[in-house]
C-alpha positions as CSV (number, residue, x, y, z in Angstrom):
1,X,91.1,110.6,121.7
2,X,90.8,107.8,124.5
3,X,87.2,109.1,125.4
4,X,85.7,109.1,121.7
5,X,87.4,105.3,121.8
6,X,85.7,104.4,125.2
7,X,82.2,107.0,124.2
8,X,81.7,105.0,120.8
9,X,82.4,102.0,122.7
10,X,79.6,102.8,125.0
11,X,76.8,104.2,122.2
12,X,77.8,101.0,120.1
13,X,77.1,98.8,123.3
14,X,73.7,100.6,124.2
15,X,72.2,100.8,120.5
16,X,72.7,96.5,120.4
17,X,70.9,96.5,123.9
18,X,68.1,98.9,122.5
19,X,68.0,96.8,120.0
20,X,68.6,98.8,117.2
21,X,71.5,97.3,116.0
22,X,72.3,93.3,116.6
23,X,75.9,93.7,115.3
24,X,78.1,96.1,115.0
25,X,81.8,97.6,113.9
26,X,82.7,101.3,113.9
27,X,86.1,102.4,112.4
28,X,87.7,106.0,112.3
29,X,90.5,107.5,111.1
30,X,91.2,111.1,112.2
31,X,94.5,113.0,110.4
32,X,95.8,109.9,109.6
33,X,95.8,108.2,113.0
34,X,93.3,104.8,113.7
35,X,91.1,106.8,116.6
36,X,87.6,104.6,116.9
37,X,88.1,100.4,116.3
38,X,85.3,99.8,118.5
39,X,82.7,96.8,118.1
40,X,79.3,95.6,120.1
41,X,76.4,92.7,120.1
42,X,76.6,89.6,117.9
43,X,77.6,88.2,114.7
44,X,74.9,85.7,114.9
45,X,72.1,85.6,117.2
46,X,71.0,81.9,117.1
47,X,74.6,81.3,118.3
48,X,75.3,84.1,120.2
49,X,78.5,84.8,119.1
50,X,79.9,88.1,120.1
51,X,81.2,90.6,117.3
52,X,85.1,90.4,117.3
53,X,87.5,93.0,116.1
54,X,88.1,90.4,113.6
55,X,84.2,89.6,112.5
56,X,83.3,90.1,109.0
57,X,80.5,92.0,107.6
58,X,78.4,91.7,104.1
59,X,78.5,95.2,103.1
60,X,76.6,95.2,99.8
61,X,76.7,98.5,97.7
62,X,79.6,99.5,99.8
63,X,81.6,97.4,97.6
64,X,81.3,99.7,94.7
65,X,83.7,102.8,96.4
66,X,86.0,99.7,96.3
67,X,85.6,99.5,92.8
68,X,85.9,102.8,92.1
69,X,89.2,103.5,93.9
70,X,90.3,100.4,91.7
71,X,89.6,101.8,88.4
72,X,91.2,105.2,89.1
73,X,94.2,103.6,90.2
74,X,94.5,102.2,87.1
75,X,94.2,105.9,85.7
76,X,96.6,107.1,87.5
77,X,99.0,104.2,85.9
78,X,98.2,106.1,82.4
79,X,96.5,102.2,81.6
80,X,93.0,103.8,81.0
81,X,91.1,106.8,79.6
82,X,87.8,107.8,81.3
83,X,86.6,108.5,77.8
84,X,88.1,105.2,76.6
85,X,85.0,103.1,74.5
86,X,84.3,100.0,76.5
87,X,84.5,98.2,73.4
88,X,88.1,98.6,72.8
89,X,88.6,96.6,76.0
90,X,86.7,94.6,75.6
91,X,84.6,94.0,71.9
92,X,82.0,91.7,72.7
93,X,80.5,94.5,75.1
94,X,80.2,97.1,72.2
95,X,76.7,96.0,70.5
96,X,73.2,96.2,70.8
97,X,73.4,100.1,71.0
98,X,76.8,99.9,73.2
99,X,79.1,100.7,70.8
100,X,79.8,104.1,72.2
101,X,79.6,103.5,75.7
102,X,82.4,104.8,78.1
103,X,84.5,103.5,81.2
104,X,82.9,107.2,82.3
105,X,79.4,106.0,81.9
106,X,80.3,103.3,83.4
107,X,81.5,104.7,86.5
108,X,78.7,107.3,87.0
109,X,75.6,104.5,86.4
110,X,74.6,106.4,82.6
111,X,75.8,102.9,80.5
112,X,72.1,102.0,80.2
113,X,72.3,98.7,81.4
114,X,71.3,98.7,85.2
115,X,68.5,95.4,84.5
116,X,70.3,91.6,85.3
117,X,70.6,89.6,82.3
118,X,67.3,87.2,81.3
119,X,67.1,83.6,81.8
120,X,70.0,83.1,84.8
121,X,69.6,82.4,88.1
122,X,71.4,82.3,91.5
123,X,73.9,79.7,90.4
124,X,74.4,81.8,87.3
125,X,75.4,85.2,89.6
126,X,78.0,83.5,91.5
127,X,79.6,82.5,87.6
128,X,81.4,85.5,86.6
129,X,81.9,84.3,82.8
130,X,78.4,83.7,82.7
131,X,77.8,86.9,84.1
132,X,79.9,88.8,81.9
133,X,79.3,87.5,78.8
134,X,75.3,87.9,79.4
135,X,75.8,91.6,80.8
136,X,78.1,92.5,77.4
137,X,74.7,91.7,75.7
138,X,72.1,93.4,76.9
139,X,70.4,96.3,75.3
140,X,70.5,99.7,77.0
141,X,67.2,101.4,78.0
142,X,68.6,104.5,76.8
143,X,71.6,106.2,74.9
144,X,74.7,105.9,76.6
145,X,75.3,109.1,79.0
146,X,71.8,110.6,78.3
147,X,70.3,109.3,81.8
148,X,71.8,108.0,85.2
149,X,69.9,105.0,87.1
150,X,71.8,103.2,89.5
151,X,73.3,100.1,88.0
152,X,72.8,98.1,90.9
153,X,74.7,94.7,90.5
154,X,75.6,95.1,86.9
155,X,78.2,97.9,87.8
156,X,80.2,95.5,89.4
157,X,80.6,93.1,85.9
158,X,80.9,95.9,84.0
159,X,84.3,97.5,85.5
160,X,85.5,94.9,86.9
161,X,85.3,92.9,83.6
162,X,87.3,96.2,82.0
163,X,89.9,96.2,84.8
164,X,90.9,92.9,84.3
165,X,91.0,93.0,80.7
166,X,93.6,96.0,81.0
167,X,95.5,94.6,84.1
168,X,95.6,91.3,83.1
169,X,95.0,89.8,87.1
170,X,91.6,89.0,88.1
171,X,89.3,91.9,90.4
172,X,90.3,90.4,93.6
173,X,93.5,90.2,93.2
174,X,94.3,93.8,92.1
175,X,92.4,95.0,94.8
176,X,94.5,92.8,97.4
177,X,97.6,93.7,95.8
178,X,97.3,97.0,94.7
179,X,95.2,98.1,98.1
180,X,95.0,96.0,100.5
181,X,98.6,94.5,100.7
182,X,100.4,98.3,100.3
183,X,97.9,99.2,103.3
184,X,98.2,95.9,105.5
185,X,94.7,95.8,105.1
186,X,94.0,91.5,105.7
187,X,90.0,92.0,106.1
188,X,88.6,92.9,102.7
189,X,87.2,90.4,100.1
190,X,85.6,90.0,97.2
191,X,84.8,86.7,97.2
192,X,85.9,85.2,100.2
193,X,88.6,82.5,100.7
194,X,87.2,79.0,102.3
195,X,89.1,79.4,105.5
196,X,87.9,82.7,106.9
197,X,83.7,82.1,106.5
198,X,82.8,81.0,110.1
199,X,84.5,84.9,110.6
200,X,81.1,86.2,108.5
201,X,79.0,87.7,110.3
202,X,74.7,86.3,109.9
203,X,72.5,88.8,108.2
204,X,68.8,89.6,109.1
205,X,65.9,91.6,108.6
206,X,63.1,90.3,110.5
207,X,60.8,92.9,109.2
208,X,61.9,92.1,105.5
209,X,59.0,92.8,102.7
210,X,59.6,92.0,99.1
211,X,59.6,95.2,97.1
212,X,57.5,95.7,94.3
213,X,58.8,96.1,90.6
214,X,60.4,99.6,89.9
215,X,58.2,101.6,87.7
216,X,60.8,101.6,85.0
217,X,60.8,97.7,84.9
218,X,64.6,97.6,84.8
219,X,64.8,95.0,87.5
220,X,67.9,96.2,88.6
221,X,67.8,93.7,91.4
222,X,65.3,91.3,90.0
223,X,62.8,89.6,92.4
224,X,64.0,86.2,92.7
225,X,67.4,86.8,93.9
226,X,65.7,88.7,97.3
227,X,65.5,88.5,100.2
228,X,68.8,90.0,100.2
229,X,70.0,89.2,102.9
230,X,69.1,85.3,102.7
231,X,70.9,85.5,99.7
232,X,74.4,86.7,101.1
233,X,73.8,84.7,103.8
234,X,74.9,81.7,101.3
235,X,78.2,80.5,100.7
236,X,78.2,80.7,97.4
237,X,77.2,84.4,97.0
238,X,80.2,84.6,99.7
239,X,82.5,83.0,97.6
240,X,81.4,84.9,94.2
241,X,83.4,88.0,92.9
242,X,80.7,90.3,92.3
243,X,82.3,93.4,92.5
244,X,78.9,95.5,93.0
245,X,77.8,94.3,96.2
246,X,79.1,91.2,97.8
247,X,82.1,93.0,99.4
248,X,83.0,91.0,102.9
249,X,85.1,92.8,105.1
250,X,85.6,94.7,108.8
251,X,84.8,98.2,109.5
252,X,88.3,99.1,110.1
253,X,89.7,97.7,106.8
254,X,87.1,100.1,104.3
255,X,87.6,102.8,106.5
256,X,91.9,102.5,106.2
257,X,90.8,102.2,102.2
258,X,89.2,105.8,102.4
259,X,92.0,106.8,105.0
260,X,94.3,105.9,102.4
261,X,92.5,108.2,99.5
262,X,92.9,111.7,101.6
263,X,95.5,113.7,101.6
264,X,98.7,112.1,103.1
265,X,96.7,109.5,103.5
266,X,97.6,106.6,106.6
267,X,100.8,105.0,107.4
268,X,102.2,106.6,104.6
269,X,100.3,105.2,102.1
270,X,98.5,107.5,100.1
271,X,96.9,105.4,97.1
272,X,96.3,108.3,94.9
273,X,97.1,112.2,94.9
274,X,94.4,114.5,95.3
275,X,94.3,116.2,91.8
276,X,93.1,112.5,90.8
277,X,90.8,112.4,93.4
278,X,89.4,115.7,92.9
279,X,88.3,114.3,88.8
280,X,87.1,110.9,90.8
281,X,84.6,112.5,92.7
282,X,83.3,116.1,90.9
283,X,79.3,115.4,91.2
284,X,77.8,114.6,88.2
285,X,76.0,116.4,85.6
286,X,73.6,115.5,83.2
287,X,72.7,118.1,80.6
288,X,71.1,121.2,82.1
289,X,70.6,119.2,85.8
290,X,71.6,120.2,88.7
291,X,74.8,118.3,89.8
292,X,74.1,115.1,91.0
293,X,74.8,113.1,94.3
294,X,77.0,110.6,92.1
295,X,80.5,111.1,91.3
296,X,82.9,108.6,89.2
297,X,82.1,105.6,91.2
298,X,81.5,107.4,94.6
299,X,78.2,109.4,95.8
300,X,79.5,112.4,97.2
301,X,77.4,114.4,100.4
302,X,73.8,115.7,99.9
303,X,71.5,117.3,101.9
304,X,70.2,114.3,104.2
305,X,73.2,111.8,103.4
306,X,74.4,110.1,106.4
307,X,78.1,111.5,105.1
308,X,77.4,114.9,105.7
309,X,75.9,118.0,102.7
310,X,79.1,119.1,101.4
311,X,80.2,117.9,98.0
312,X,83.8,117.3,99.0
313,X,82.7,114.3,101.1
314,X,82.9,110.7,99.0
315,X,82.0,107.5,99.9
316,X,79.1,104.7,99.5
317,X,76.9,103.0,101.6
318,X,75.5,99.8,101.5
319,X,71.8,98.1,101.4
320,X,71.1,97.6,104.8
321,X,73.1,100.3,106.5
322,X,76.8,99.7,106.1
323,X,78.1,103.1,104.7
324,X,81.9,104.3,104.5
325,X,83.4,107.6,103.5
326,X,86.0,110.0,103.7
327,X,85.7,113.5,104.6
328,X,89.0,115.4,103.0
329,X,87.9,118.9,104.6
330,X,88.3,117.3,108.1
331,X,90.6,115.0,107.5
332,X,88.4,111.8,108.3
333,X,87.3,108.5,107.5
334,X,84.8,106.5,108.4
335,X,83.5,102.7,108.2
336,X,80.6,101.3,109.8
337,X,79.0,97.8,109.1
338,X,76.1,95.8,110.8
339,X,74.2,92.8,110.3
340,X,70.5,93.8,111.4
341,X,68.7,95.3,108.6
342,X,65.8,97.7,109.9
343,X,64.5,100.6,109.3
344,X,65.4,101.7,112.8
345,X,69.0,101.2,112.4
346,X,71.3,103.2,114.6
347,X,74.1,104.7,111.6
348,X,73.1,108.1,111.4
349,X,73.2,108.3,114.8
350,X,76.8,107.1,115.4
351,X,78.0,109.0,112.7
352,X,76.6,111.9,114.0
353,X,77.7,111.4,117.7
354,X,81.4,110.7,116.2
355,X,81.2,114.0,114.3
356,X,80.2,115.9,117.2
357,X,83.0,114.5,119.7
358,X,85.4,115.6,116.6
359,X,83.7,119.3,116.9
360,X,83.2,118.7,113.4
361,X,79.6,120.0,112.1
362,X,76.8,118.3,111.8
363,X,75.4,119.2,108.6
């Protein structure tokens, strides 16, 4: 195991030097032992400060699997139904066509809802009342559970808004208490504390483009909160709770979260057994469709995915290239996170190399 440490070292080193990455963090866990914590470049390259092992990464969408573990947890605890109406938890959510809208739909992006709320702004994001009480408004574009499109930021407000409600401590804190202290885990925010931001690594895309309007018009991520990566760059958006994508955190502490959700899990920890985890992440189906890459909260592997094509594997990646997953048939789990946002971007490489020094296939 010494040589995939020193090997990923090396490819980690060389794909900052090409140039494909600027910074970089690459964590696995292999049958429950911590096998790659390797790092290489720089957190921020006006500075040129070196990545640490103790540098922390924007991860975006990666957030969600975050999310998700969060909500079955609470499942497990017998505190929620999957089939539970979101407007028993919480009633101001259930009108406008809502009324029958699930925690299920919720998890597997069919609510209705992925568009931002009218009328706010970047201020308003980083408010999570504001936020919540404009997202329990909207009107869904279609029936709930009749069509998935990924609810891109508005997934975060929605569960996390229901976990609370049922818990009765705010997001962040479940997660620290209910993952992340149980697991030792000390690098993994939502909504980062004051005294650990010079830690944050700089984002950038210097080929950045803004993106046109989706064809459906749902402005999922509406145009004036991009570029996305200016935007996390910002200590407000660092500070926020936004439970859908502005997760902070190292490589090493998402991959011990999906280390911790195989079976046996790490360090004895196993956060939840695997007949929950098998309901967590069956792939969706809508109607007569074929199942989809989604699961409850996790995408699950596809032809293509970075993860690997079997179903078993769940996980989620991030805009701009952070991805983290666990692969239950091997008994892995993987977290990688960067800071260089390019379509050239090295992940599917590293993730294949580590796969291949495992003798595990690449699929």
């Amino acid at each position: 195991m010494k040589d995939i440490q020193r090997n990923m070292e090396q490819l980690l080193v060389r794909m900052a030097c090409e140039g494909r990455e600027r910074g970089i963090q690459l964590a696995a866990y292999y049958r429950g032992e911590l096998i790659v914590d390797a790092w290489a470049g720089v957190a921020d390259s006006h500075k040129q400060e070196p990545v640490k092992a103790t540098t922390l990464f924007p991860v975006f969408s990666t957030t969600k699997g975050v999310v998700a573990t969060v909500i079955h947890l609470l499942a497990d605890r017998n505190k929620l139904d999957y089939d539970m109406k979101i407007s028993e938890i919480w009633p101001e959510f259930g009108v406008n066509g809502k009324e029958n809208a699930t925690i299920r739909h919720a998890l597997n992006h069919t609510t209705g809802i992925p568009q931002m709320p009218e009328g706010i702004g970047l201020a308003d994001v980083a408010d999570w009342d504001t936020m919540r009480d404009g997202v329990a408004k909207l009107v869904p574009q279609w029936a709930p559970g009749e069509h998935m499109e990924y609810h891109a930021i508005t997934f975060g407000w929605i569960l996390g808004e229901i976990a609370q409600r049922l818990d009765g401590r705010s997001f962040a804190r479940i997660m620290k208490e209910e993952i992340c202290d149980p697991l030792g885990i000390e690098d993994m925010y939502v909504g980062i504390p004051e005294d650990v931001e010079a830690r944050v690594a700089t984002l950038e895309e210097p080929a950045y483009t803004q993106p046109s309007t989706t064809a459906s018009g749902s402005q999922a991520i509406p145009s004036w909160i991009y570029p996305l990566h200016e935007w996390m760059n910002r200590s407000d958006a660092r500070k926020a709770c936004i439970p859908a994508s502005n997760g902070i955190m190292t490589a090493k502490a998402i991959a011990k979260h999906y280390a911790a959700l195989l079976p046996g899990g790490v360090d004895g920890i196993q956060l939840l057994p695997p007949a929950r985890m098998k309901i967590a992440t069956e792939p969706l189906k809508l109607k007569d469709e074929m199942p989809l890459s989604m699961s409850m909260g996790y995408h699950v592997g596809a032809k293509d995915s970075i993860m690997g094509s079997r179903s078993s594997i769940f996980g989620h990646g991030g805009y701009g290239g952070s991805i983290a997953f666990a692969d239950p048939d091997n008994h892995l789990a993987v977290g990688l996170v960067n800071n260089l946002y390019s379509k050239n971007g090295a992940g599917f490489t590293i993730i294949q190399e580590l796969k291949k020094m495992l003798g595990i296939s690449i699929d």
